[in-house]
N, C-alpha and C positions, 0 to 999 in steps of 0.2 A: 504494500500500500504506500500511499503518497502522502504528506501531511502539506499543507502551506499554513504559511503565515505572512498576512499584511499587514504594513506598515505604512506610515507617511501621512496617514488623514489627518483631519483640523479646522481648522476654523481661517479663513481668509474672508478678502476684502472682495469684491467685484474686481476684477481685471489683473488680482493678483495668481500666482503660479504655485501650485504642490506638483510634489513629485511622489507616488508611490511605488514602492516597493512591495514581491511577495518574496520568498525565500521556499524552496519546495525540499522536502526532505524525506528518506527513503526510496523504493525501487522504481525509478524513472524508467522507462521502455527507451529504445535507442533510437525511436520516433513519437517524438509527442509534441504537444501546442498547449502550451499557457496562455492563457488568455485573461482579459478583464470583464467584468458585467458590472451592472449599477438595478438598484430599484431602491425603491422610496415608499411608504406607506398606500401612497395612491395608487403606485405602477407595479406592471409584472417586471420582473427583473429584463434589462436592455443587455444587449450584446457591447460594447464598447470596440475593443480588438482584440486579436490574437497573434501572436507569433509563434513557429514553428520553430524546432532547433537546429533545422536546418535552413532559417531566413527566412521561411516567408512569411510575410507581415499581410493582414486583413486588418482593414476600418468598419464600421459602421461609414455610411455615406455622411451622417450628419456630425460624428466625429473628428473626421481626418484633417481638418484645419485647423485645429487646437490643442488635440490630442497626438500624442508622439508615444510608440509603443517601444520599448526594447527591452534586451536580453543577454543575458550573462552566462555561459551555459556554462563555464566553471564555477561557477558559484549557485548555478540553478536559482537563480533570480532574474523575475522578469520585473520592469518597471515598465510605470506611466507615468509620461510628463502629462502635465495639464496647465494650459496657460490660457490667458484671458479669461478666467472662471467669470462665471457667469451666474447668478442666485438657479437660476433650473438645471446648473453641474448636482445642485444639495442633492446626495444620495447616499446608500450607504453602497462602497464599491469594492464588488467581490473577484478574490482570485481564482481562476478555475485549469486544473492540469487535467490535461485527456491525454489519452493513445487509443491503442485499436481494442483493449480489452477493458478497459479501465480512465474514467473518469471522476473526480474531488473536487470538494469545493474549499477554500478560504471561511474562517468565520465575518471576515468585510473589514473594511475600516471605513468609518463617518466621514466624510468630507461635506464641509457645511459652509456655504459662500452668502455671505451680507452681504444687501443692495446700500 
């Protein structure tokens, strides 16, 4: 099994920038994609992005301008940069590792943006 843990949530301003971190740990498959999601009390949880470990990187369409996804594969940590937050970034934003037999999720971390 896979464990993650995020890091980096908080409290910012409108137009200011977090960056989060997950950190995965235990038996990674030697093909897998971590990824981000977000949901918030009102929403089903959203896709954000993913990166493979072998590079390829997916957006959400309404992400990719602000959002910047990357990955560490010696360190099995993947981050997301976030900039120009925005008050409708507030979510709570979860890490997710997949492969072909086996997919986990992050317990989230808050990121909460005043207008």
């Amino acid at each position: 099994q896979v464990q993650l843990v995020e890091s980096g949530g908080g409290l910012v301003q409108a137009g200011g920038s977090l960056r989060l971190s997950c950190v995965a740990s235990g038996h990674m498959r030697s093909i897998n994609d971590m990824g981000w999601y977000r949901q918030t009390p009102e929403t089903q949880r959203e896709w954000v992005a993913l990166m493979s470990n072998g590079g390829d990187i997916r957006y959400a369409e309404s992400m990719k301008d602000r959002f910047t996804i990357s990955r560490d594969n010696h360190r099995n940590t993947v981050y997301l940069q976030m900039n120009n937050l925005k008050p409708e970034d507030t979510a709570l934003y979860y890490c997710r590792y997949r492969d072909s037999e086996y997919a986990t999720w992050g317990q989230g971390t808050q990121v909460t943006v005043s207008s």
